[in-house]
Residue, then its C-alpha position, 0 to 999 in steps of 0.5 A: x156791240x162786241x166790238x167796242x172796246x174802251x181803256x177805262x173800266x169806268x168808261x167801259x161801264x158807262x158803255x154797258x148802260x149805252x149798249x142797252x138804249x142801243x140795243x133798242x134800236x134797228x141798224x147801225x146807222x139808226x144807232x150812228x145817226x141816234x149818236x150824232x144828236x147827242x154830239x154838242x157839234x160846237x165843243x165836239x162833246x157828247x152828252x146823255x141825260x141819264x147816262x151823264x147823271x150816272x156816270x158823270x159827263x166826262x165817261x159819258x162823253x168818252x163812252x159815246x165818243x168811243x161808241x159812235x167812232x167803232x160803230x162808224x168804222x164798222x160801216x165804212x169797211x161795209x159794202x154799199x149794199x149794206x149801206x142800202x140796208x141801213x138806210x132803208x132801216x133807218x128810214x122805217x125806224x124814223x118813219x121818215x124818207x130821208x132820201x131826197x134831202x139827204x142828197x141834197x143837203x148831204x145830212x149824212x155828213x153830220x153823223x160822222x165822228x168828230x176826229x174821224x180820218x178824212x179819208x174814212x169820212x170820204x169813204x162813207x160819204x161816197x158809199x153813202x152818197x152811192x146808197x142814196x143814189x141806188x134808193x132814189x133810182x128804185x123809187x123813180x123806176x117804181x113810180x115809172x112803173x106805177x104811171 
């Protein structure tokens, strides 16, 4: 997570207490998505039991928002097999194949920053959508193959 970068010492703080929960886990779209659920979706703010306790709600909030808006950036600017990657790794991590319903619900939506420029928010739609696409022909053709 060299990448991320805040203007506040204290935020930068709170960053170092993200970066070892993130650290746990595989792939940048598991840390995205894992992000996307601390977001309150109505207010637009992040909350974390521990980290806010500690660092109080207004750096963590400002530390995650940073977080989950570098780590998104770093995904757009990837290639779509990269986005095939991450998906599959997602998927192991959540023990879950999110595949179908994703492309039918367009969950991924969800896991882009609040303020995020819409043409990024485009962009990784349309790599995300590209990705899923590839994942749901590899398993038809696997299955073609298996009958």
């Amino acid at each position: 997570m060299d990448q991320i970068e805040a203007e506040d010492p204290a935020v930068q703080v709170a960053l170092l207490g993200l970066t070892v929960i993130l650290d746990r886990m595989d792939g940048i779209l598991t840390k995205i998505v894992y992000l996307s659920t601390l977001r309150d979706n109505k207010a637009g703010t992040y909350i974390h039991p521990s980290l806010s306790r500690v660092h109080g709600a207004e750096r963590t909030n400002r530390a995650l928002a940073v977080c989950h808006r570098d780590l998104f950036r770093w995904l757009v600017r990837a290639p779509v097999s990269q986005y095939v990657k991450e998906l599959e790794l997602y998927m192991r991590s959540a023990h879950n194949d999110v595949v179908a319903e994703w492309r039918a619900l367009q969950s991924y939506r969800g896991t882009i920053p609040c303020g995020a420029p819409r043409f990024l928010s485009e962009i990784y739609s349309h790599n995300m959508e590209s990705a899923l696409l590839i994942l749901q022909n590899r398993s038809s053709y696997r299955e073609g193959l298996a009958s």
